[in-house]
Phi, psi and omega in degrees: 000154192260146171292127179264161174208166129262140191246117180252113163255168177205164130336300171226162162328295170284003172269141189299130179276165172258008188210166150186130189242172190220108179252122177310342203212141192017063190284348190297179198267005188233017171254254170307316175291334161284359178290319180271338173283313191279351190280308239244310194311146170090327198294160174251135143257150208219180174208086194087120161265190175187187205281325185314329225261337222251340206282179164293130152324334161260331172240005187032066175238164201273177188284343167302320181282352172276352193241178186111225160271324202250163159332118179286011139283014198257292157304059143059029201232072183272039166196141171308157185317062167281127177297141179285140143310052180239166184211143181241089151104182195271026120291332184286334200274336193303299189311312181279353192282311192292306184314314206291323187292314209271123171212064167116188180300120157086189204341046132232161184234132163266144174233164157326140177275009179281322213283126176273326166226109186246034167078039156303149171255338177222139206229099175255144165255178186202114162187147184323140164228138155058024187091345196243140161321129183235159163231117156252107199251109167218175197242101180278140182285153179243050180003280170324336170241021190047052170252120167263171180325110188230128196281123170242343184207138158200105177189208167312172179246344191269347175254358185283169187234109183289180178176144162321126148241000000 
């Protein structure tokens, strides 16, 4: 059986999430969480772009210019298109996490963002503090067998460090 997790993203800590996705499989913290960090680390959230923001990351020429018929060293180009890590605003960054996550049939999921128990071992949030990305990492507690609830991470997401847990 797979360590299950869920990712609940919002606007803020105290805002209602808008998304919750569900991974079946290596939900653990050097499994998604490093998943998420390697996915996620680095982005700018922005509110509205501009051409500056959308260009290569390495030569900031737009992306059209990486592309076509001839060799991109035929254009002047001696590398492929990398994308800036910017997102406009945490639905555009959402949109890349399910891109980023889903490689085929099966464990990852979008679910209602009500949902409270899909037999997760790990409960991660995602949402702004001040513009910069926060990640929150927890263990959901289980009333009926009287266990609580336990905080494993809560701070930037460019600063968590995964590890076996």
């Amino acid at each position: 059986m797979g360590t299950r997790c869920v990712v609940y993203i919002s606007e803020t800590e105290k805002a209602k999430p808008f998304l919750c996705i569900y991974r079946q499989c290596d939900g653990y913290l050097d499994g998604m969480g490093k998943d998420l960090l390697e996915l996620l680390k680095g982005y700018k959230i922005v509110n509205g772009y501009s051409s500056d923001d959308s260009g290569c990351a390495v030569c900031n020429k737009p992306g059209y210019e990486h592309e076509g018929k001839h060799s991109i060293r035929d254009i002047g180009i001696d590398h492929p298109f990398v994308p800036k890590r910017v997102a406009n605003g945490i639905n555009c960054l959402a949109a890349t996490i399910v891109k980023g996550l889903k490689d085929g049939l099966g464990n990852v999921y979008i679910y209602s963002p009500n949902t409270k128990d899909a037999g997760q071992e790990y409960e991660y949030r995602l949402y702004l503090v001040k513009g910069v990305l926060t990640l929150k990492i927890e263990v959901p507690g289980w009333a009926d067998q009287n266990i609580p609830r336990k905080l494993i991470y809560s701070g930037p997401l460019d600063k968590f460090v995964p590890t076996k847990k």
